[in-house]
C-alpha positions in Angstrom: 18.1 14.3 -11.8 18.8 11.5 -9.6 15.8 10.7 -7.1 16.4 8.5 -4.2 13.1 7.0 -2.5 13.3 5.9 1.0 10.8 2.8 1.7 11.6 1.0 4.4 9.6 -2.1 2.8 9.6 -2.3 -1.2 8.5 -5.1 -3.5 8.6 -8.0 -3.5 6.5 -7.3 0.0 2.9 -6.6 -1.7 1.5 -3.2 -0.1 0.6 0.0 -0.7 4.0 2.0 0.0 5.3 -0.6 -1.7 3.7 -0.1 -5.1 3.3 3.9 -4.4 7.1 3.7 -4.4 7.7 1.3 -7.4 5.0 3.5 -9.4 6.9 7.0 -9.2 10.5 5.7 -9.4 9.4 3.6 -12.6 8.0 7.1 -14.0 11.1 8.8 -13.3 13.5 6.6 -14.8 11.2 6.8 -17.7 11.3 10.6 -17.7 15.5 10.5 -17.9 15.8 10.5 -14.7 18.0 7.9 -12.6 15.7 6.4 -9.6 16.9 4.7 -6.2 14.7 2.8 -3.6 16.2 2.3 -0.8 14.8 -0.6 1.2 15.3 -3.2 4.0 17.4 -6.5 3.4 15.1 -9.2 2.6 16.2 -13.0 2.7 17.6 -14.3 -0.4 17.8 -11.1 -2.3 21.2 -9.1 -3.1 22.1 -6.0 -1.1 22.6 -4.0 -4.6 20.6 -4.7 -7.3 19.2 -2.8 -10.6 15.5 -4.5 -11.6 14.0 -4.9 -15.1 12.4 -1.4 -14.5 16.3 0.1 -14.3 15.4 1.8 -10.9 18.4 0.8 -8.9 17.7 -0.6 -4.9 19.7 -0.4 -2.0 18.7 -3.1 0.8 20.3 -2.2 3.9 20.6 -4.4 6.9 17.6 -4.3 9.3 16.1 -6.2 12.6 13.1 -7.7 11.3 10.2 -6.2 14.2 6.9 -7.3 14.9 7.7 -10.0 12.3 8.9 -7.7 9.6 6.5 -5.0 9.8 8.9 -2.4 11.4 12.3 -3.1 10.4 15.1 -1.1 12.3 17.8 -0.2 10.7 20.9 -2.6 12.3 24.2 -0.6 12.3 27.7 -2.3 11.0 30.2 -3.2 8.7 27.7 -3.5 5.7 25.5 -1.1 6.9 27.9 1.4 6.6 29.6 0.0 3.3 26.2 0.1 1.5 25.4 3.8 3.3 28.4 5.1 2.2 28.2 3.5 -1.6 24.2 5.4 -1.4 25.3 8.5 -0.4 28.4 9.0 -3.1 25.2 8.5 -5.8 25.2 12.1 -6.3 21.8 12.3 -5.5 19.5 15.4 -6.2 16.6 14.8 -4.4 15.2 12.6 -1.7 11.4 11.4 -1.3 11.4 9.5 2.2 8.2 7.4 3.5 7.0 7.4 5.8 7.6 9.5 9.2 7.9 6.7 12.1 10.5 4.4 10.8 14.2 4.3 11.8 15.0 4.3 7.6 13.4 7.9 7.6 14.6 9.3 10.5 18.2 8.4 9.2 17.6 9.5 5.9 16.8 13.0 7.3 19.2 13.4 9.0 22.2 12.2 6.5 20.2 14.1 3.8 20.2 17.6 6.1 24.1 16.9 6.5 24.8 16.8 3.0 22.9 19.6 2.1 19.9 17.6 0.0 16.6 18.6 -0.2 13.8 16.2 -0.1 10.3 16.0 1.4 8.6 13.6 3.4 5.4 11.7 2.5 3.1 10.0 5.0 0.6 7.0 4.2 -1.3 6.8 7.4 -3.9 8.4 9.3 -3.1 7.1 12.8 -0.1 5.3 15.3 1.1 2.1 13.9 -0.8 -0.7 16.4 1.6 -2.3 18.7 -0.8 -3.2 21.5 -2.3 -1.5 24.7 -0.8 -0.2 27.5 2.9 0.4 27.9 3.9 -1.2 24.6 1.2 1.0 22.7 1.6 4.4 24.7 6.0 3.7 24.1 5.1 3.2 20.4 3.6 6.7 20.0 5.9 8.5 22.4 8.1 6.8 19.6 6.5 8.3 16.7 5.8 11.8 18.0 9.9 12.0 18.8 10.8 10.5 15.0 8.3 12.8 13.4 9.1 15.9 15.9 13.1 14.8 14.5 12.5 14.7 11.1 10.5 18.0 11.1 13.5 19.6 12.8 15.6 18.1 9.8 13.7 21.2 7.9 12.2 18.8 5.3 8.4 19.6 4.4 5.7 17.4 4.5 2.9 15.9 2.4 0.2 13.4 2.9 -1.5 10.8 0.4 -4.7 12.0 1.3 -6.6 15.3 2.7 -6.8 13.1 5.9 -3.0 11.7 6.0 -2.8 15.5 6.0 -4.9 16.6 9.1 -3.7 13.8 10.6 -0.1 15.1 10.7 -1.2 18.1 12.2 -1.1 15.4 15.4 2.6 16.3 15.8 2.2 19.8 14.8 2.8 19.8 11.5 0.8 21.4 8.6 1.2 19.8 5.3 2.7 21.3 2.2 0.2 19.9 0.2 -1.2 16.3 -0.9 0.7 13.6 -3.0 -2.2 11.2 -3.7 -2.0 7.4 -4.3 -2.8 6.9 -7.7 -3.1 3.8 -10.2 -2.7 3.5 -14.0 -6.3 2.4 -15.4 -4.8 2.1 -18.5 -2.1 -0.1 -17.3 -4.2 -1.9 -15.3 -6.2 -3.2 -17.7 -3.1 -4.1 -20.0 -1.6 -6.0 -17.4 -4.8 -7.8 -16.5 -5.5 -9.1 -20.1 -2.1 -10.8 -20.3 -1.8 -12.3 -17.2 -1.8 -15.8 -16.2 -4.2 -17.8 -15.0 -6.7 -16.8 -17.7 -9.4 -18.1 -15.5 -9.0 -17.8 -11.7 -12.0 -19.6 -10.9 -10.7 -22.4 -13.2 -7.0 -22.4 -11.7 -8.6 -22.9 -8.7 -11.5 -25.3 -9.0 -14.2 -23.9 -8.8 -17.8 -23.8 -10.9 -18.3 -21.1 -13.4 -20.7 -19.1 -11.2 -19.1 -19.3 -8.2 -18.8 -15.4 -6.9 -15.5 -14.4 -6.0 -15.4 -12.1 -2.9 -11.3 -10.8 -3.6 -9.0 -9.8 -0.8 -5.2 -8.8 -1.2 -2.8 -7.1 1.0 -0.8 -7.9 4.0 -2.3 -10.5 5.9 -2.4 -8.3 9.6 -5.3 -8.5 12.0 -6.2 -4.8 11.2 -6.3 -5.6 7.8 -9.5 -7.5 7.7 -8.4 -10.7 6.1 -9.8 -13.3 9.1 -13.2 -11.1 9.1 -13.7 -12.0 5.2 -12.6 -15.3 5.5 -15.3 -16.0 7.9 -17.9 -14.0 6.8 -18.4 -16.4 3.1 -19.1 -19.4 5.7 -23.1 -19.9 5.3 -22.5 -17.7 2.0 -23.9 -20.6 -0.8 -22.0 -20.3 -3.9 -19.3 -17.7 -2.6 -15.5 -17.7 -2.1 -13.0 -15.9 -0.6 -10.0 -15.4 -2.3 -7.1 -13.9 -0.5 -3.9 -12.6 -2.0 -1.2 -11.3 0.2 1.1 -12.6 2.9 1.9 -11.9 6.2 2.4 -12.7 9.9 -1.5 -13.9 10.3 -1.5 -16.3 7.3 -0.3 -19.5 9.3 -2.7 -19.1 11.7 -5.6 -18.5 9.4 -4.7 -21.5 7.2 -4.4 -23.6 9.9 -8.3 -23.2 10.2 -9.1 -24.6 7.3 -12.0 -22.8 6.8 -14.2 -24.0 3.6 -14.6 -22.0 0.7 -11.1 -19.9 1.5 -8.3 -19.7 -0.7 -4.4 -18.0 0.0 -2.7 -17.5 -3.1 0.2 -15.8 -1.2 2.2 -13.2 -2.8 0.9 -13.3 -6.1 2.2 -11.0 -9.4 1.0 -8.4 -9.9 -0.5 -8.7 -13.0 -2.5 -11.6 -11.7 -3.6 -9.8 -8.5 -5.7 -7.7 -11.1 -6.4 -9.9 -13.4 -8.2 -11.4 -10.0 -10.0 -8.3 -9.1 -11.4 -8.2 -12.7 -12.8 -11.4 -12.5 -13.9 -11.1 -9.1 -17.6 -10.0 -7.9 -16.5 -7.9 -5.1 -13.4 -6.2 -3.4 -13.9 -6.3 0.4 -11.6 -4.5 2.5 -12.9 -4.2 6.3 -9.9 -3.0 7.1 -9.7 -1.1 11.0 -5.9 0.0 10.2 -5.2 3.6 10.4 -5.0 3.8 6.3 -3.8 6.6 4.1 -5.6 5.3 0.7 -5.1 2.2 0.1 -3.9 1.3 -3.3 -6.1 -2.2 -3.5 -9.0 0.0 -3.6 -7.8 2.2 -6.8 -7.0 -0.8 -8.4 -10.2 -2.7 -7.6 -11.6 0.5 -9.3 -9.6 0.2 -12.3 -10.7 -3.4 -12.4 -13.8 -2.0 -12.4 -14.7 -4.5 -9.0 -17.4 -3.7 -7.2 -16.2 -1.8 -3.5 -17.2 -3.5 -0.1 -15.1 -1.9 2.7 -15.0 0.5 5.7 -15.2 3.9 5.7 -10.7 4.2 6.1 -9.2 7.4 5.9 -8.9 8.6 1.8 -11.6 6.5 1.3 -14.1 8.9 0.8 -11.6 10.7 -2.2 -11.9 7.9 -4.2 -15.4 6.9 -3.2 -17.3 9.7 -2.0 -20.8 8.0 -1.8 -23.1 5.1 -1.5 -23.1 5.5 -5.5 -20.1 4.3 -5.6 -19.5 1.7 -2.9 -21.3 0.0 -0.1 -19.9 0.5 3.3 -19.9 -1.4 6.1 -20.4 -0.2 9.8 -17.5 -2.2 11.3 -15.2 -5.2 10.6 -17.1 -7.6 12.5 -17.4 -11.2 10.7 -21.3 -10.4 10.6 -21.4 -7.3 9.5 -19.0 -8.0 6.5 -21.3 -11.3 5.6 -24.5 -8.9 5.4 -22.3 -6.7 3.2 -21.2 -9.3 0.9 -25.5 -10.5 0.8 -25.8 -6.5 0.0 -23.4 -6.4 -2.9 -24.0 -10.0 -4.5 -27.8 -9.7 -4.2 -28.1 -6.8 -6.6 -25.0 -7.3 -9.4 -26.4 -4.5 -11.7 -26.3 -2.1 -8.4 -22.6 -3.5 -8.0 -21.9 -2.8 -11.0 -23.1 1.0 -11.7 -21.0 1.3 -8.5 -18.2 0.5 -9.6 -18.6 2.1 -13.1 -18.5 5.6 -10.5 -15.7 4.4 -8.9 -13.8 3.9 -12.5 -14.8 7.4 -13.5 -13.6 9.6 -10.6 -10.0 7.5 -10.4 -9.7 8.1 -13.9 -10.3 11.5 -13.6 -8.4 12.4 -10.2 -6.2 9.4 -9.2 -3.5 8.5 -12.0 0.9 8.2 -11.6 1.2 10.5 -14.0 -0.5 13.7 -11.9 1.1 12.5 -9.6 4.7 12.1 -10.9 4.0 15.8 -12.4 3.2 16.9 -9.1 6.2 15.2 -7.1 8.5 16.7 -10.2 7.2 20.1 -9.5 7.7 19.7 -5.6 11.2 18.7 -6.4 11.9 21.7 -8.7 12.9 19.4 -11.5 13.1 21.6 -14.8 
């Protein structure tokens, strides 16, 4: 079969669609089948390209919005030369993420025309944040009529979580069933022990014993990112290490706060070869998440948990057994977490031992890609 994943932003932009996307069409192509991503035109990088995985992208030309985080589709010449070179792919089957971008809503519709089937999979558990008053209440007016447009398309729908899936039920739509995120531990751990540096406190000057407290994702202000990095000021001993890029990492630089680090977009084998070394994962994250995918892997790095209580959270980590929580992201709430996790470390660690265990047993690509096979009707 020939799959053909819609992901309006694919690697090398480090997030969780991202590496949901990159996980099942690596699993397909090593299943016989022939994988497509098709993505948004990043500078510097070819239009057509296959990778080292043999998965096969398509970058079509976009209008980079709200600095790249909602890229609409921009018609013309090579629009329309690389649309028309997609679509005579003879594809089977199309897996399009997620329900508010222009990429989606043009893949169901040019999918419906040609007969394809497909289904739709959403990551999030709330409206994108664009802002207050006009701006905001235009943005969801946006997404109801894009998600109210794709349903009409007659494609069903799936979330990465039981709550991306009662979420959905917002714009009157009842899930087919659940697609979880999902990480290799396996993998993981592979990836980790060959990756470079060998010593991240090392590479980056630090003592022996200094405790790591590990960020990585897109540097947003929902994310988190600015809460952590002043929340390890006061913290004796304690850094903040922050992989991941994004429209706020100027502006957080800039502060030159002590005891912060940006490694940018980092690969990915050292992102968990990080996580493995580090002495906690903090995510206080107020974005309307689906499951984040730094938190499976934190778990199959086997780093203790410090995060909010985000939407798919509590699938992965149903209990203070296997994480601590924190009540907000305010920059004082995540430093008396951080005090919490790094004053106990054998508490952090039978956490996170819990964590390991239910991933391994619930939350791995290849229930996943059996599950996805089986929704596509592959033989």
């Amino acid at each position: 079969m020939t799959y053909c994943f819609f992901s309006a932003q694919y690697l090398p932009t480090v997030g969780g669609v991202e590496r949901y996307t990159w996980n099942l069409a690596r699993r397909a192509v090593r299943a016989g089948h022939r994988a497509l991503v098709v993505t948004s035109a990043l500078p510097g990088l070819p239009e057509r390209e296959t990778d080292a995985d043999g998965i096969e992208i398509f970058r079509l030309p976009v209008w980079a919005v709200m600095k790249g985080r909602f890229p609409v589709l921009r018609p013309g010449p090579r629009f329309a030369a690389l649309a028309r070179a997609l679509w005579a792919q003879d594809i089977d089957f199309c897996f399009i993420q997620t329900r508010m971008y222009t990429e989606s809503v043009w893949a169901a519709a040019a999918a419906k025309r040609r007969g394809i089937p497909g289904l739709v999979l959403d990551h999030s558990t709330g409206y994108m944040p664009v802002g207050g008053g006009a701006v905001g209440a235009c943005g969801r007016l946006y997404e109801q009529w894009a998600c109210r447009f794709i349903k009409r398309c007659g494609f069903p729908f799936y979330g990465v979580s039981a709550a991306a899936c009662a979420w959905l039920r917002t714009f009157g739509v009842d899930a087919a069933g659940c697609l979880p995120n999902a990480v290799d531990p396996a993998e993981a751990a592979a990836l980790a022990a060959g990756a470079e540096p060998a010593d991240w406190r090392a590479a980056l000057g630090l003592a022996p014993d200094t405790r790591l407290a590990v960020f990585v994702g897109r540097l947003i202000p929902e994310k988190g990112a600015a809460a952590l990095a002043e929340a390890v000021q006061g913290l004796s001993g304690t850094a903040a290490v922050i992989a991941g890029s994004g429209p706020l990492r100027a502006a957080l630089e800039a502060r030159h706060l002590p005891n912060v680090y940006f490694l940018g977009d980092v690969p990915h084998p050292a992102v968990l070869r990080l996580l493995c070394q580090g002495d906690v994962y903090c995510l206080p994250t107020e974005y309307a998440e689906g499951f984040p995918t730094t938190l499976l892997e934190a778990a199959a790095c086997r780093c203790p948990i410090l995060c909010t209580r985000t939407a798919g959270t509590a699938e992965l980590l149903p209990d203070d057994g296997h994480a601590v929580f924190l009540p907000d992201a305010r920059p004082e709430s995540v430093r008396a977490g951080l005090q919490a996790v790094l004053a106990d470390p054998a508490a952090a660690r039978a956490r996170a031992e819990a964590a390991y265990r239910t991933l391994c047993a619930h939350f791995t690509w290849d229930a996943v890609f059996a599950m996805m096979e089986s929704a596509a009707g592959a033989p």
